[in-house]
C-alpha positions as CSV (number, residue, x, y, z in Angstrom):
1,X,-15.9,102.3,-188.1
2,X,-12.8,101.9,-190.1
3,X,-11.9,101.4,-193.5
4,X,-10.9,97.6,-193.2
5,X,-14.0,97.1,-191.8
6,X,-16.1,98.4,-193.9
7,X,-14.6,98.8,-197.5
8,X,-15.4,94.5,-198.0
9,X,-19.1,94.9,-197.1
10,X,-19.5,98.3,-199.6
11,X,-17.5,96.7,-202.0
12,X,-20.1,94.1,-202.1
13,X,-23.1,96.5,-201.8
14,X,-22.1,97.6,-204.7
15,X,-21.4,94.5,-206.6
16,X,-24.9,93.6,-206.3
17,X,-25.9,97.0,-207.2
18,X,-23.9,96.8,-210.5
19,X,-24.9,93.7,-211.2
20,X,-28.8,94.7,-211.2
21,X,-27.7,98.1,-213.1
22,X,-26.8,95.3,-216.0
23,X,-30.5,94.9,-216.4
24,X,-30.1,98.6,-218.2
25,X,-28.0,96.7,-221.1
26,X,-29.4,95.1,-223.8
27,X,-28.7,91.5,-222.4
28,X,-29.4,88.4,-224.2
29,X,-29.4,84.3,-222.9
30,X,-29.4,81.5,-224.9
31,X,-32.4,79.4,-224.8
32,X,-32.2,76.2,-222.6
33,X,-35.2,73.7,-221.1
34,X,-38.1,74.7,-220.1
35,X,-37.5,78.4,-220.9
36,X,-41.2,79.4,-220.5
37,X,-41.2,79.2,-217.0
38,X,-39.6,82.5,-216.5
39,X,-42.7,84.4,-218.3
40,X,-44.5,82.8,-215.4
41,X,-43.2,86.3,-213.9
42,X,-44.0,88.2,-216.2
43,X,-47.7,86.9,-216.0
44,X,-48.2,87.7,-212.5
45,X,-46.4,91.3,-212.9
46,X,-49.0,92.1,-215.2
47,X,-51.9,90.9,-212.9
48,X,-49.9,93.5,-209.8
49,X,-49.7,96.2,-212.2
50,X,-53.8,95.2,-212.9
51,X,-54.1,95.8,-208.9
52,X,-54.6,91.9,-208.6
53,X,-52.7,90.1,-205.4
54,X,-50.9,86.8,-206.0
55,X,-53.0,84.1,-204.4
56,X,-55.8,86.8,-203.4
57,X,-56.9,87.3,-206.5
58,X,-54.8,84.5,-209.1
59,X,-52.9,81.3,-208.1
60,X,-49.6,81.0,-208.1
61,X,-47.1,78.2,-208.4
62,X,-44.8,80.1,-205.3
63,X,-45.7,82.6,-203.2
64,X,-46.2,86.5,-203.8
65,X,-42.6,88.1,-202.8
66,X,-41.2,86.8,-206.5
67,X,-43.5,88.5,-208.4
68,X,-44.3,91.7,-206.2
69,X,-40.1,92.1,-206.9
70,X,-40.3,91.5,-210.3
71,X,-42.7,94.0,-210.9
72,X,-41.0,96.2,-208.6
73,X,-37.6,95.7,-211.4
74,X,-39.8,96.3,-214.1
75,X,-40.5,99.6,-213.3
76,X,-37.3,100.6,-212.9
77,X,-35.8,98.4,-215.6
78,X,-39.0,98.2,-218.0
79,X,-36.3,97.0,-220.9
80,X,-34.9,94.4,-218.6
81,X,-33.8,90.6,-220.0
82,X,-36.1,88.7,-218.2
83,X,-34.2,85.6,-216.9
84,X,-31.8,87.6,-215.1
85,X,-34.4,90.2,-214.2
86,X,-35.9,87.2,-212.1
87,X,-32.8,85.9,-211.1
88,X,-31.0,88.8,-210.0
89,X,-34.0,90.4,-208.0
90,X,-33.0,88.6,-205.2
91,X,-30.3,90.4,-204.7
92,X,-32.6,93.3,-203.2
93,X,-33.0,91.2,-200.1
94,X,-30.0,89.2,-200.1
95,X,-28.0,91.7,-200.8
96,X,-28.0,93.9,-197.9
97,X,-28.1,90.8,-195.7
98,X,-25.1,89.4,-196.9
99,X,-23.1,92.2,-196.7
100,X,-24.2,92.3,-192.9
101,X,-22.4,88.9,-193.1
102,X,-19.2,90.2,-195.0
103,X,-19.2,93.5,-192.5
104,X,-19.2,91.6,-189.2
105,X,-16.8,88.6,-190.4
106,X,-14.4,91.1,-192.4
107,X,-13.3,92.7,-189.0
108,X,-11.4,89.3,-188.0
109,X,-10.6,87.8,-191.0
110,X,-11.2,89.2,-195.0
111,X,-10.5,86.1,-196.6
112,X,-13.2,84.3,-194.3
113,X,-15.3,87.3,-195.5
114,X,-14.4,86.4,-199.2
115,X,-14.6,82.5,-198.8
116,X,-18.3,83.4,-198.1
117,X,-19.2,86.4,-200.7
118,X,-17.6,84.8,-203.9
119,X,-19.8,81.7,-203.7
120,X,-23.1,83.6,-202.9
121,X,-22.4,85.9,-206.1
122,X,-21.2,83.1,-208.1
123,X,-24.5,81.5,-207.3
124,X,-26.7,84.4,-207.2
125,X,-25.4,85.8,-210.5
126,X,-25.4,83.2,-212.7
127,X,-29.3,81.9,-214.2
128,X,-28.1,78.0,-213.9
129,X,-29.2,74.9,-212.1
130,X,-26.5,72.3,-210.6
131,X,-29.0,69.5,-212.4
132,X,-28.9,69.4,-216.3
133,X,-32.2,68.3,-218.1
134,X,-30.7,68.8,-221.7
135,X,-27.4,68.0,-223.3
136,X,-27.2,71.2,-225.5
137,X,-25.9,74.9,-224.1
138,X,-28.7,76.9,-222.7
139,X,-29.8,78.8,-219.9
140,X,-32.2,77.8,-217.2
141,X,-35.3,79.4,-217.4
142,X,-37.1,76.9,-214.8
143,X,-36.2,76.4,-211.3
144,X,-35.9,80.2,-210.3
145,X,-38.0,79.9,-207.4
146,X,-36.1,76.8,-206.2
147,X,-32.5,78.5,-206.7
148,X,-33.9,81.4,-204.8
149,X,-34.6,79.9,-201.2
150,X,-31.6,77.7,-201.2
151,X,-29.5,81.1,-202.0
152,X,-31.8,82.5,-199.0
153,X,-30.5,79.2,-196.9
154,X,-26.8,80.2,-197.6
155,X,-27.5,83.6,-196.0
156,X,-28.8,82.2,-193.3
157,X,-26.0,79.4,-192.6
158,X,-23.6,81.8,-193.2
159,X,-25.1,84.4,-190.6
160,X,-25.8,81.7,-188.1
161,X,-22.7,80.3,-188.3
162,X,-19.9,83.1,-188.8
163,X,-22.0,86.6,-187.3
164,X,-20.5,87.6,-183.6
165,X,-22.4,90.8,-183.4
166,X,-26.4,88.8,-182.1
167,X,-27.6,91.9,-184.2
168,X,-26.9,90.7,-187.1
169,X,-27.8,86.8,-186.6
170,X,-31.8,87.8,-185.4
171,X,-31.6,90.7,-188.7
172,X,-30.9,87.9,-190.8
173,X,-32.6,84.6,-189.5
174,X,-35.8,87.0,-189.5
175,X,-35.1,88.5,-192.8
176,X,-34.6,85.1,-194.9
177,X,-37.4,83.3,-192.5
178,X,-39.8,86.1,-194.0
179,X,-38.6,85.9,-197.6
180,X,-38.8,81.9,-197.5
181,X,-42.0,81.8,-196.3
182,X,-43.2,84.3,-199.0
183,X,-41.1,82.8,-201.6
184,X,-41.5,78.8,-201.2
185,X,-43.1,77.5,-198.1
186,X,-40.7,74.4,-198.7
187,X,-38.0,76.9,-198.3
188,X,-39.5,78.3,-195.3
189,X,-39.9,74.9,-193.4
190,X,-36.6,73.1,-193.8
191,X,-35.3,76.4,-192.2
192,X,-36.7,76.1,-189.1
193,X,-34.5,72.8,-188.3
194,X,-31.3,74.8,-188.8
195,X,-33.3,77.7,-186.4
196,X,-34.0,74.6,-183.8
197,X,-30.5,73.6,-184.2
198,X,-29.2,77.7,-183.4
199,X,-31.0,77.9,-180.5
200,X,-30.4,74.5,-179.0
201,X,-26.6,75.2,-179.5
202,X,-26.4,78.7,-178.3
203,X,-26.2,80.8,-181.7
204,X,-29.4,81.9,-180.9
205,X,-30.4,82.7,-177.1
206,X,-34.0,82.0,-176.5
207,X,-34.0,85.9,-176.4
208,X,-33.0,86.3,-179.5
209,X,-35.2,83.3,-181.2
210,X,-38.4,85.4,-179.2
211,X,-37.1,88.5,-181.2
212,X,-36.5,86.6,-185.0
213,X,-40.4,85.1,-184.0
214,X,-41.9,88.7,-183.3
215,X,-40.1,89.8,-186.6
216,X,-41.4,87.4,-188.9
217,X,-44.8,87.2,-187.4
218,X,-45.7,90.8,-187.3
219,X,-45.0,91.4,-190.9
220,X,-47.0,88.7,-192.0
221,X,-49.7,89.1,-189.7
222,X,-49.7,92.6,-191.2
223,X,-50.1,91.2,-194.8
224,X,-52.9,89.8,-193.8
225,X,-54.7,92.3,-192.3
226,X,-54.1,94.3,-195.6
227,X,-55.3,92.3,-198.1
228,X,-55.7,87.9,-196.7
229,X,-52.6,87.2,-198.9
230,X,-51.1,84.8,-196.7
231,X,-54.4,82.8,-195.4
232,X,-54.8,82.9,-199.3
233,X,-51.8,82.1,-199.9
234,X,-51.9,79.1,-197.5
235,X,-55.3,77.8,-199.1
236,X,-52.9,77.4,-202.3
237,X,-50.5,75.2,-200.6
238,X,-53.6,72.9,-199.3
239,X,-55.1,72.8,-202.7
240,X,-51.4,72.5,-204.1
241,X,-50.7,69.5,-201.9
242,X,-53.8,67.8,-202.9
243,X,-53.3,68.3,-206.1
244,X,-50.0,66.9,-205.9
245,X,-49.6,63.2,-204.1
246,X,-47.0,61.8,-204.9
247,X,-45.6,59.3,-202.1
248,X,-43.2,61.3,-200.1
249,X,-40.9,58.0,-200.0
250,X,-40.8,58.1,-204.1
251,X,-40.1,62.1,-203.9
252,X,-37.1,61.6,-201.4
253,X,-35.4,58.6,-202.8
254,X,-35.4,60.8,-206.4
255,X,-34.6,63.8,-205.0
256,X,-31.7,61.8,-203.4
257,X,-30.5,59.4,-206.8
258,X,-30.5,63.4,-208.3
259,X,-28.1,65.0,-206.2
260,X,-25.9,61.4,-205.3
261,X,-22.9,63.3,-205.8
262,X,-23.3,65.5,-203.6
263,X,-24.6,63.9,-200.7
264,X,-22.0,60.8,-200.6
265,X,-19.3,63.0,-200.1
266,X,-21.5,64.9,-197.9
267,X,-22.0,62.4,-195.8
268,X,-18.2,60.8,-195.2
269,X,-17.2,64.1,-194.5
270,X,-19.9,64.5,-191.5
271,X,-19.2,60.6,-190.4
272,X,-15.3,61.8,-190.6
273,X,-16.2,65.1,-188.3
274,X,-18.5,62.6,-186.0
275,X,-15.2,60.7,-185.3
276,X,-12.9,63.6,-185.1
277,X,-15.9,65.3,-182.3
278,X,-16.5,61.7,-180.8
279,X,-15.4,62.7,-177.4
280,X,-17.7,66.1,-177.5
281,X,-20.7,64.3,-179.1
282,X,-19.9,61.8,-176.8
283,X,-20.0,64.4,-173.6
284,X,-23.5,66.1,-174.8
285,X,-25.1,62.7,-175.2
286,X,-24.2,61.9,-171.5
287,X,-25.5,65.4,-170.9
288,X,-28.8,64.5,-172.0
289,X,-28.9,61.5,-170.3
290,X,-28.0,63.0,-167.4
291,X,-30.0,66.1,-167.9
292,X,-27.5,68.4,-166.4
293,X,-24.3,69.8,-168.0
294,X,-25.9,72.8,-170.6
295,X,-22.6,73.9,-172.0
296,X,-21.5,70.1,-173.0
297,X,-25.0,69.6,-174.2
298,X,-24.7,73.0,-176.4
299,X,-21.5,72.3,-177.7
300,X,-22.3,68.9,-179.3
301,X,-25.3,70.4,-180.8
302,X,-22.5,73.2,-182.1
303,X,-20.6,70.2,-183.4
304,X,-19.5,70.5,-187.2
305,X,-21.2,67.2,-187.3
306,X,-24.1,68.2,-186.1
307,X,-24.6,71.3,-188.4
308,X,-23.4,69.7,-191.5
309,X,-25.4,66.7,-190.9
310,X,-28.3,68.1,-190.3
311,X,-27.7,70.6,-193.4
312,X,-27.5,67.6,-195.7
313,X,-31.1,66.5,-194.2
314,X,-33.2,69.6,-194.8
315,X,-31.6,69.6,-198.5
316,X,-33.0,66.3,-199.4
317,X,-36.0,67.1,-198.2
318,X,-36.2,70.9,-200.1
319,X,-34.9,69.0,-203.0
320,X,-37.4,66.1,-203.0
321,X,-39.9,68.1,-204.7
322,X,-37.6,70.3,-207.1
323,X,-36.7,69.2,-210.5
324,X,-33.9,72.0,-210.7
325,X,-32.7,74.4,-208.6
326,X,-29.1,75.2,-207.0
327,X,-29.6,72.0,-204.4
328,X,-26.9,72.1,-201.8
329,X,-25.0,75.3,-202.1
330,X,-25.9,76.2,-198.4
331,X,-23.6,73.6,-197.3
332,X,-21.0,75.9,-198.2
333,X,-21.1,77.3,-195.2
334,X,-20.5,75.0,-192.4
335,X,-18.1,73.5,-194.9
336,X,-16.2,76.5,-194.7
337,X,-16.4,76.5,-191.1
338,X,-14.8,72.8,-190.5
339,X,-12.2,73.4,-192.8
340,X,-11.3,76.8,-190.9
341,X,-11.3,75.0,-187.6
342,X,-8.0,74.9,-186.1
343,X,-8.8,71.8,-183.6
344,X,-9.1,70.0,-186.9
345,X,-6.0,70.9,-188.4
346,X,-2.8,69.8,-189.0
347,X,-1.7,66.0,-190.1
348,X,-4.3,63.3,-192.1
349,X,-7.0,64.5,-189.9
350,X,-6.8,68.0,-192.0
351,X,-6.1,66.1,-195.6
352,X,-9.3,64.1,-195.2
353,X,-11.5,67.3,-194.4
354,X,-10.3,69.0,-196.5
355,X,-10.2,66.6,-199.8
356,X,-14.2,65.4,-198.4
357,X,-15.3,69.4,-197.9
358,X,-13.9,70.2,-201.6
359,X,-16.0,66.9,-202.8
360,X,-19.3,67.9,-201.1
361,X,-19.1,72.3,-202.1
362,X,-17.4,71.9,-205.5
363,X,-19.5,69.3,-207.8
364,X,-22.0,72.7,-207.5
365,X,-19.4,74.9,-208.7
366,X,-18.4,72.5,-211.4
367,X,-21.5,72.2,-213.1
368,X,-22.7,75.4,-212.9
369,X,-19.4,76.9,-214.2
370,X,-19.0,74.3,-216.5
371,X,-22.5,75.0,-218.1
372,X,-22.2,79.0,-217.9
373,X,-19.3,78.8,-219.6
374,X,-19.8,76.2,-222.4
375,X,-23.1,78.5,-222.8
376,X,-21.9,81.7,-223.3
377,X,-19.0,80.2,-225.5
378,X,-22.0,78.8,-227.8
379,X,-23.6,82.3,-227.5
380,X,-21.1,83.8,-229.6
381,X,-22.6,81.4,-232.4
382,X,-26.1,81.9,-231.6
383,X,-28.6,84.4,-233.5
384,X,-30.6,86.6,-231.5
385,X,-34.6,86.1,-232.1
386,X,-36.1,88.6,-234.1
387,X,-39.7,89.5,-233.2
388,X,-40.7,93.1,-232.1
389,X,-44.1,91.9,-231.0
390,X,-42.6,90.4,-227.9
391,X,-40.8,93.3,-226.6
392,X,-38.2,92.2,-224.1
393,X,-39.4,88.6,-223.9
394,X,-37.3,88.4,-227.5
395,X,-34.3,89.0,-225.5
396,X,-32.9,85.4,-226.7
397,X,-30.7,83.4,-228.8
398,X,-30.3,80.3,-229.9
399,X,-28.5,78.4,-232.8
400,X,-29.5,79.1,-236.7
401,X,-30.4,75.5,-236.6
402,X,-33.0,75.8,-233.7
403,X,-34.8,78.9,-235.4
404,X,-34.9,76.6,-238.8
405,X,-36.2,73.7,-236.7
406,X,-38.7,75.8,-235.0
407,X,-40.2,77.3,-237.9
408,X,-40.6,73.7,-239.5
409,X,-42.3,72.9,-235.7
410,X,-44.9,75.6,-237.0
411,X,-45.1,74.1,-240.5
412,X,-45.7,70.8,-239.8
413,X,-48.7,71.8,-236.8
414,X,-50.2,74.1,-239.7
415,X,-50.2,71.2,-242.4
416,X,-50.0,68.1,-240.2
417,X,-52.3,69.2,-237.2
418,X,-53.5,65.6,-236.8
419,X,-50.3,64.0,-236.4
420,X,-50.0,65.7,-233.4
421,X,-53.3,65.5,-232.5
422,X,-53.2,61.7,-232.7
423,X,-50.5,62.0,-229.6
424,X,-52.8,63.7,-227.7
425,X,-55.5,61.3,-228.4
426,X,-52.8,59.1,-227.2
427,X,-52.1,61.3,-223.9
428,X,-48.7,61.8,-225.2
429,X,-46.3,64.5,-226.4
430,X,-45.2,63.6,-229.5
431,X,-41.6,63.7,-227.9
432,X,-40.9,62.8,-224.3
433,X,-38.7,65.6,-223.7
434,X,-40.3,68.1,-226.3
435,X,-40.5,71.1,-223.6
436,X,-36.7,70.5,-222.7
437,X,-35.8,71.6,-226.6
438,X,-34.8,74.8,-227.2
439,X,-36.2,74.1,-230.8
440,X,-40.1,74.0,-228.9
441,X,-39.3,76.6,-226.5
442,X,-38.5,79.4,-229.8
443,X,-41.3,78.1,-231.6
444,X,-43.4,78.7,-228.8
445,X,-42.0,82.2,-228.3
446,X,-42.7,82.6,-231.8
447,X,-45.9,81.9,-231.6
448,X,-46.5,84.3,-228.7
449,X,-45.9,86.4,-231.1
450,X,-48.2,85.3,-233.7
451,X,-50.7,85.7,-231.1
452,X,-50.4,89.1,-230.3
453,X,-50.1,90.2,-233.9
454,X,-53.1,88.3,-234.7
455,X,-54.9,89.9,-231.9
456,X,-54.2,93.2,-232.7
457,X,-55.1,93.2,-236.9
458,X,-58.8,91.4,-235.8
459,X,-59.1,94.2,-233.5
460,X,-57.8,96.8,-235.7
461,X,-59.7,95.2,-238.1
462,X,-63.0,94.6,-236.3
463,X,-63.1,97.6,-233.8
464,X,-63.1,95.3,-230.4
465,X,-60.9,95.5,-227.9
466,X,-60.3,92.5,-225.9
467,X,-59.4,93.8,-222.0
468,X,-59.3,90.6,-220.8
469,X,-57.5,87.6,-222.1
470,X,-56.9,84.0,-220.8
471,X,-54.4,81.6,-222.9
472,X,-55.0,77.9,-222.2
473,X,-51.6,77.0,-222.2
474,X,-48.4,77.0,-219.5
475,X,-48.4,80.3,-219.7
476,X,-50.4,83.6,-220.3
477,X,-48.2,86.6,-221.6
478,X,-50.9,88.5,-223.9
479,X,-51.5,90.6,-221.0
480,X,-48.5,91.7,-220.5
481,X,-47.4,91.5,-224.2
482,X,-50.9,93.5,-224.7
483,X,-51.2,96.0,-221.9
484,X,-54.1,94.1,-221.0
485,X,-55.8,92.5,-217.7
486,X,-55.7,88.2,-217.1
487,X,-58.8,86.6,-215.4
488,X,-59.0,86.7,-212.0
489,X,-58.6,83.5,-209.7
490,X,-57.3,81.2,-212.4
491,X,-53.8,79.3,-211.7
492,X,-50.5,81.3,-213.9
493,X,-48.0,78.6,-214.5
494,X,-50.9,76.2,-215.4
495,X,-49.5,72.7,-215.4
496,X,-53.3,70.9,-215.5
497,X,-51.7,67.9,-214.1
498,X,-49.6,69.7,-210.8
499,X,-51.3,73.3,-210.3
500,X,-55.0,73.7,-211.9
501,X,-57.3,72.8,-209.1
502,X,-61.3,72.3,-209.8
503,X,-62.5,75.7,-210.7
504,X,-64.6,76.9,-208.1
505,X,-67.8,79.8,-208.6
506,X,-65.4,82.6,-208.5
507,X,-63.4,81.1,-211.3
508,X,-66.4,80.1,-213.5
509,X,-67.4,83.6,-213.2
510,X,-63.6,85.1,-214.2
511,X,-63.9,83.0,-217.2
512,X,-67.3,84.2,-218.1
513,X,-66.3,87.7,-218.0
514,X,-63.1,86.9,-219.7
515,X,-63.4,88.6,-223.2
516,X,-61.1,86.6,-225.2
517,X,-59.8,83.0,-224.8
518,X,-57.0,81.7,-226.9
519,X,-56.6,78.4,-227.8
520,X,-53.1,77.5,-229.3
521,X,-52.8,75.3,-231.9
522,X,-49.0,74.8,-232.8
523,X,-48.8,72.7,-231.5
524,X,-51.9,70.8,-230.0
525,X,-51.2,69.0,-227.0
526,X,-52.5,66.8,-224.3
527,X,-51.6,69.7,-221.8
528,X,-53.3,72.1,-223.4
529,X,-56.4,69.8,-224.1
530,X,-56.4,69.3,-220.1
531,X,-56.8,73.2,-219.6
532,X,-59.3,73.6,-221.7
533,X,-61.4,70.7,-220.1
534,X,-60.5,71.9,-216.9
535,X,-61.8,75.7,-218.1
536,X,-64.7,74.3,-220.3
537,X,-67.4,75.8,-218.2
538,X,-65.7,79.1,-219.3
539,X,-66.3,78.3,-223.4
540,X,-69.6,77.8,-223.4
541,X,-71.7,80.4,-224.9
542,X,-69.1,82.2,-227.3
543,X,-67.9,82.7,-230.5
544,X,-64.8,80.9,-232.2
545,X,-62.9,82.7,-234.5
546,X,-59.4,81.6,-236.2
547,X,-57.1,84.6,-235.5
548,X,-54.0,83.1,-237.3
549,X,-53.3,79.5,-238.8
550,X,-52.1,79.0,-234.7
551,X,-54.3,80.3,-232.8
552,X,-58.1,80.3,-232.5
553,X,-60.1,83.0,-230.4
554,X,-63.0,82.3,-227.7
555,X,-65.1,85.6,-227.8
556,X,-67.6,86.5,-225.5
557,X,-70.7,87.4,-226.9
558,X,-70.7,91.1,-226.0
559,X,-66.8,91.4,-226.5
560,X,-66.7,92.6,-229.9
561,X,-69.6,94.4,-232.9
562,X,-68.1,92.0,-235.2
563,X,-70.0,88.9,-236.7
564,X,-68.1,87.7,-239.6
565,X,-64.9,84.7,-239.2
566,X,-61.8,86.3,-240.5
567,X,-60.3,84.8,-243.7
568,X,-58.6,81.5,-243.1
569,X,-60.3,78.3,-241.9
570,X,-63.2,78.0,-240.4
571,X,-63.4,78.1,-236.8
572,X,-64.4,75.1,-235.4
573,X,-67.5,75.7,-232.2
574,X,-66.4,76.4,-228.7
575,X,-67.6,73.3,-227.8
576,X,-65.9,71.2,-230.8
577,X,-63.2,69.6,-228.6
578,X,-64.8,67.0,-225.9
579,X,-63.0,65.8,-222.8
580,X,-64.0,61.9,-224.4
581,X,-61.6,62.4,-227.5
582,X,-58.4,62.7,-225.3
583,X,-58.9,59.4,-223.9
């Protein structure tokens, strides 16, 4: 092998590498919408480091490859900022895939090579969606495992679609199949299209698609012969969908209004192409009819028109059921690929592709650049949160403003606690967008916080030792926070309106068990409310204590020798709150 050949694909090996050696710096990201969501991660790492398997033995809002890698980073990088902890671990998988991509295309042409490479890392490195959900500078916390799959999709285009060696095409369509499947079974199903489409134009011999079948099925197949994770982990989808029925017309015409500015241009450049390929669309469609004529038949499903077309389909589907994520940055490329075509080059023809291809790939770039960079500009004004309690989850900034707004958050749910009860009486939040503000999202860390100081002077105090703990909120870090165990078969990421199913026997019993139960109370909210109806069998029988002015405890009855409330107000029964008063 020479030098030229491959000096690109080890220069890229070890960008990646470098870039996940950054998760030994003391990194900091400025708090954006919905920052919570990425402790989601560190919930379920706790419950692998416990011995517990995602969907097995907790439900999960993805599936178990995000957070077996996530605890697989936090041992090495224990430290670790955790936003690009989850967005960068990726890069274990698509890392080594890509630069199969870079090696085989570097050999024929480097800038190809490049044109391919610098997008992926653009995408891969930076922890932003394409869709904004708040107008101040943040950081996306949410959407991680929707950026994930559609960065797994760009390997995949790219390997399908630039690869000679057949090696490397099954390597990769069998290596991102695997991770979709085990990252987002959404992921995982719009792929197989783009398969279809490889086989039925020659990319992929029928050989080869036998292969990519064998190595994605014997893996999984022996997953589940370990331990059930994927029958388990298919049981969550059913009771996911269930949960979850919204009108798949509604779901595509948002996903659709969402990402308009993408797809128009999308689509004039593949009704452009359709023109420019008439006569070999043309030639495979007589093919069909005819049902002779293969190679005309295999070209016109090789058609840029065909590939970028159907590209633009599988998005708006993947995207119907995202609220952020990176949607469309695998039509990069066959975007690439038209504008590298040299039958389409030369006079208009070449103007128009090229001035449609920049209008469909670069409204991603723009906003994700634009927002990294008017973020980290702001993050030279921002104030890192200070809270040793929360170990690396403090890892944050935000403007002085936000911290003075989110301690007043906290002051006005200790002193005012029914004005936001009233909302929730209401079924409201007392703002519409209250989980978008970074001004909720630090007082919630906060909080966190609260919670585990709390925890630790009652049991300092007391003598107990709580080895279990369940929060009913969004999101459970005590455990991890704690060095403790969660509940078994309970939902992480509990949305009570999206992913809390009925509890079933086994759950009942988890929550029995469960030795303490924390109930947040700044700020109350019809969310939280839901939970705890949904988890009610779970209260019944134990003790309440008031652990700080924001949160209450649930103990079990055999949890702890103490019998006396700790100073503060009194705790109200487990039973106080009814499902009836949040009508």
């Amino acid at each position: 092998m020479s030098v030229r050949a491959t000096g690109p694909a080890a220069l890229f090996l070890a960008v990646c590498l470098g870039v996940i050696g950054l998760l030994t710096l003391p990194l900091t990201v400025p708090v954006g919408p919905f920052y919570w969501d990425t402790l989601i991660y560190y919930d379920g790492a706790a419950r692998v480091a416990d011995g517990q398997i995602p969907s097995v033995d907790f439900m999960t809002p993805g599936g178990p490859l995000g957070y077996w890698l996530f605890y697989a980073i936090l041992q090495v990088f224990p430290n670790a900022q955790g936003l690009y902890a989850a967005s960068w671990m990726l890069l274990l998988i698509t890392g080594p895939l890509m630069a199969l991509v870079v090696y085989d295309v570097s050999r024929r042409s480097p800038l190809t090579a490049l044109g391919l490479a610098a997008p992926f890392l653009f995408f891969s490195v930076l922890p932003f969606n394409v869709e904004q959900f708040y107008p101040y500078p943040g950081a996306d916390g949410y959407g991680i495992y929707n950026r994930q799959p559609a960065q797994l999709l760009f390997v995949l285009l790219a390997a399908l679609l630039f690869a000679e060696a057949r090696a490397i095409r099954v390597i990769c369509a069998a290596a991102t199949l695997l991770a979709l499947f085990l990252i987002k079974i959404t992921g995982f199903l719009v792929a197989l299209p783009l398969i279809a489409l490889a086989l039925l134009s020659g990319r992929l011999s029928w050989r080869m698609g036998t292969l990519v079948l064998v190595l994605v099925v014997l893996p999984l197949a022996g997953l589940e012969l370990w331990s059930g994770v994927i029958g388990a982990y298919l049981h969550d989808i059913a009771r996911l969908v269930a949960i979850n029925g919204n009108s798949l017309t509604f779901s595509l015409l948002r996903g659709t209004s969402i990402h308009l500015g993408q797809i128009v241009p999308a689509l004039l450049l593949a009704a452009a192409l359709m023109v420019y390929e008439r006569h070999r669309i043309f030639a495979a469609l007589g093919a069909l009819v005819r049902r002779t004529g293969w190679p005309s038949l295999a070209a016109g499903f090789d058609s840029h028109t065909a590939w970028i077309a159907l590209s633009i389909a599988v998005g708006i589907v993947f995207e119907s059921e995202n609220w952020g994520g990176q949607a469309f940055i695998f039509l990069w490329p066959p975007v690439l690929r038209c504008l590298l075509d040299r039958d389409l080059q030369g006079g208009a023809r070449q103007a128009v592709i090229a001035v449609l291809g920049a209008a469909t790939v670069l409204p991603a770039v723009d906003n994700v650049a634009g927002r990294a960079l008017r973020s980290f500009a702001a993050d030279t004004r921002y104030v890192r949160m200070e809270a040793p309690e929360l170990g690396p989850l403090a890892a944050v900034t935000q403007h002085p403003e936000s911290f003075e707004r989110a301690a007043l958050i906290r002051e006005l749910s200790v002193n005012f606690p029914e004005f936001y009860a009233h909302a929730a009486d209401k079924g409201h939040l007392p703002n519409y967008i209250v989980y978008n503000e970074p001004d909720f999202q630090i007082a919630w860390l906060r909080a966190i916080g609260e919670g585990v100081s709390a925890i630790r002077a009652y049991e300092q105090r007391t003598g107990a030792r709580f080895e279990t703990i369940l929060n009913l909120n969004f999101v459970n870090p005590f455990p991890y926070l704690l060095d403790r165990k969660g509940p078994k078969h309970v939902s992480i990421g509990a949305d009570p309106f999206r992913t809390i199913p009925p509890p079933d026997a086994r759950t009942v019993k988890a929550l029995a068990e469960t030795d303490l139960i924390l109930w947040p109370r700044c700020f109350e909210t019809i969310a939280n409310r839901k939970i705890r109806q949904i988890y009610a069998a779970g209260l019944e029988g134990r003790r309440a204590v008031s652990l700080s002015p924001c949160w209450d405890g649930f103990i079990r009855g055999d949890a702890t020798r103490d019998s006396v409330l700790p100073a503060g107000r009194s705790a109200a029964g487990p039973l106080a709150w009814s499902p009836e008063r949040s009508r």
